[in-house]
N, C-alpha and C positions, 0 to 999 in steps of 0.2 A: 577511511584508511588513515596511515597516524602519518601525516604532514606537519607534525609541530616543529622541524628544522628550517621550516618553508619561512621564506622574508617576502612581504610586500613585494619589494622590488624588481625581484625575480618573475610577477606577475607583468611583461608586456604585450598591449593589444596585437594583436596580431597585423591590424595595419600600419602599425610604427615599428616592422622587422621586416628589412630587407627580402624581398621574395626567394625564395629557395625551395627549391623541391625536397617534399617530406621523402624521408625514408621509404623505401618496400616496405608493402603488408608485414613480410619474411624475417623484416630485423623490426619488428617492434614487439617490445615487452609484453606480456599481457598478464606477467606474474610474477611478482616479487619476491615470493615465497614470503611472507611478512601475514602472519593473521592477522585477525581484528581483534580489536581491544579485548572483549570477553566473548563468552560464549553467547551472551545474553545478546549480544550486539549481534554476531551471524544469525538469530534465533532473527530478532526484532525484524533484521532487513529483508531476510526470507520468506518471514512475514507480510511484510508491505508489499514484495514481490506478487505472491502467490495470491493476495487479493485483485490487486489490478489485474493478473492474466484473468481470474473468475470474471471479473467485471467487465472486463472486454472479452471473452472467450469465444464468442463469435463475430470477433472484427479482428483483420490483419493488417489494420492502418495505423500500428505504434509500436513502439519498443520500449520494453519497460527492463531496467537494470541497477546491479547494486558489486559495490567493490572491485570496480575493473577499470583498467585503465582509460583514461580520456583525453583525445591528442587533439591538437586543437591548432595549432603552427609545427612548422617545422622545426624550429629553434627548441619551443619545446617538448617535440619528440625526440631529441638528440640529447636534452638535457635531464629529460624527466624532473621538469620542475614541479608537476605535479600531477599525480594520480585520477584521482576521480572521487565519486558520492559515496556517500553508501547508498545512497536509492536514487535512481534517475528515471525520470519518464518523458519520452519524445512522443509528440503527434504526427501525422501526416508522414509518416514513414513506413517500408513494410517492415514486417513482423520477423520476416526470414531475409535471410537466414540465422542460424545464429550467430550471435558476435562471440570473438575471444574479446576484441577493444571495438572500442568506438573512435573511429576519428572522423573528425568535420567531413574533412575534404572524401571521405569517400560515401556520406551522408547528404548531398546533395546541398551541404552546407549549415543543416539539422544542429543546430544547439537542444538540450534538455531544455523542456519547457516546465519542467518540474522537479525541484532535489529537495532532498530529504536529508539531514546529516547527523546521527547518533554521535552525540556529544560525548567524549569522556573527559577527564582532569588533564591526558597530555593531546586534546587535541582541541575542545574547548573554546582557547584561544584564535588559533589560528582560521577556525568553523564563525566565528564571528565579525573575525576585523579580514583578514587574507581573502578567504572565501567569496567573502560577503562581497570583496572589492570584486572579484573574479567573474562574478557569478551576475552582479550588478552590470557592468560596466564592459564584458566582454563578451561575454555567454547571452545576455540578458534575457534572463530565465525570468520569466513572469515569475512564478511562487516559489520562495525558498524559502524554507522552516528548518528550524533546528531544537534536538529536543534533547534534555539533559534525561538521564533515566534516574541520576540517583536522586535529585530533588525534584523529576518528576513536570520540570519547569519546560514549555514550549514555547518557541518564537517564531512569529513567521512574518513576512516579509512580501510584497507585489511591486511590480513593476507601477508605476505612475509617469506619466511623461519622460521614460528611460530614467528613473531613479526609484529607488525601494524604499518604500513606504510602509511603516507599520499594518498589520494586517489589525484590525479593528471590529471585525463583525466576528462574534465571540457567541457562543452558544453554552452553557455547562463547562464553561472554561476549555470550550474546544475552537480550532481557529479553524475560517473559510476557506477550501483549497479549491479556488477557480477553477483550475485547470482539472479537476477530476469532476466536478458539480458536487463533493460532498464533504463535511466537516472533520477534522483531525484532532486527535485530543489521547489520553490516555484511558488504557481499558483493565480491568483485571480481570485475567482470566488464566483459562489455559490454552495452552498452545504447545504441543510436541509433548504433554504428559505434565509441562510444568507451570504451575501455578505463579503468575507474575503480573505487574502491571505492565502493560505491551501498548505502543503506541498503535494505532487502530485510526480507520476510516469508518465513518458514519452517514447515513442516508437523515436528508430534514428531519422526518418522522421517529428517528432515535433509532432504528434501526441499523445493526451492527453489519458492515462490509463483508460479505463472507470471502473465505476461502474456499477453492472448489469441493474439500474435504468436510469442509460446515457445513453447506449447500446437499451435499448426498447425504450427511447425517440427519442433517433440518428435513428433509423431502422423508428418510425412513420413518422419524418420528412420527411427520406429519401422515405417515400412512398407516404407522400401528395405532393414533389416535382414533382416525377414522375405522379404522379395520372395530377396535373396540367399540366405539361409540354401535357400528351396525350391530355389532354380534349383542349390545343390552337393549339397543330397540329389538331383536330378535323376542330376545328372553323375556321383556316388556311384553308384545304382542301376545304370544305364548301363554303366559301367565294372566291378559287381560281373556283372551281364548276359553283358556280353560273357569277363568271364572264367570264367565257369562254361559258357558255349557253347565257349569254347576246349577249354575240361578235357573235354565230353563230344566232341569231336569227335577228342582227341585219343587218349584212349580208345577210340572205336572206328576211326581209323588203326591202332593196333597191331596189331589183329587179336586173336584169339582165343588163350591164352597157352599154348604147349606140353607134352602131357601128360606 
């Protein structure tokens, strides 16, 4: 979401603000009315969404979310000092219900153990120094990555003794995401009809993340493969069949071979 008016400053821990009780559910925002930067940017994040629900699709111990609000103290639920990811992912929490927002206090105290942030030119900045502080030092989100689309460039970031550390274990220029067990990098391909390079989740084995929509495609394939493979060992058979009824038929045309 486009935080680039956001100051450092305006970032304080939660335990150096006075205690005060958050707002009701009732009066917090959960929409700005404010798009996202480009198309490409709702495409990417609904993207990264729609893989994680596949990959956990039968576990309801997390919640996975992108461009929605994130309240985190009272002070700044009152001030909307800042928004949220575009892509978050909490563990050890249920699945349901659905959120309009996330907030701490009604999360059992649940920070995102995982964000994701689609870089543009006016948000950029504030995704690498503000964020960075936010996200480090308040949240302290084990992995945080951030990806530029139009130079294609990723960054990402781990927890270390409560400080972020360069993330370092690189594969094909793709970076480790602990916190999923699988590697993050850019992909081209298509997605929703359109041909683009899309940031993407990978398995060790190079194996691409699916979406549940990849997954029943990948499975139909994989069963008109099979379906053809049986119907040419058929016509195989078939043809070995009829050629060995030839040979014995033709053998005994000859007749019985002269002494």
């Amino acid at each position: 979401m486009n935080d680039s008016t956001t100051h450092v400053a305006q970032f304080v821990a939660p335990e150096l603000i006075p205690a005060e009780l958050p707002p009701p559910d009732d009066e917090l925002l959960y929409d700005d009315g404010e798009p996202m930067e480009t198309f490409w940017h709702r495409c990417a994040m609904n993207l990264l969404i729609e893989v994680v629900y596949w990959l956990y699709h039968d576990r309801t111990d997390f919640y996975v979310g992108g461009n929605m609000f994130l309240y985190y103290s009272a002070r700044q639920a009152r001030t909307l000092e800042y928004r949220g990811p575009d892509f978050f992912f909490v563990r050890g929490v249920n699945r349901e219900p659905m959120r309009k927002f996330w907030a701490v206090w009604n999360e059992g105290g649940k920070y995102p153990d995982l964000i994701i942030e689609l870089m543009s030119p006016t948000t950029a900045h504030v995704d690498l120094t503000v964020k960075k502080v936010l996200y480090e030092s308040t949240f302290h989100t084990n992995n945080y990555f951030c990806y530029d689309p139009d130079g294609q460039r990723l960054l990402g970031w781990h927890l270390v003794q409560g400080k972020y550390e360069p993330i370092t274990k690189t594969k094909n220029g793709r970076l480790w995401c602990e916190e999923l067990g699988l590697w993050l990098g850019p992909w081209k391909g298509s997605y929703l009809g359109y041909e683009d390079v899309w940031l993407r989740f990978f398995y060790d084995d190079e194996r691409l993340a699916l979406t549940a929509t990849e997954a029943a495609r990948e499975r139909v394939e994989a069963e008109r493969r099979r379906t053809e493979a049986a119907e040419a060992e058929v016509v195989r058979l078939k043809a070995l069949l009829l050629e060995k009824g030839s040979l014995r038929r033709s053998g005994a045309d000859a007749g019985p071979s002269a002494p």
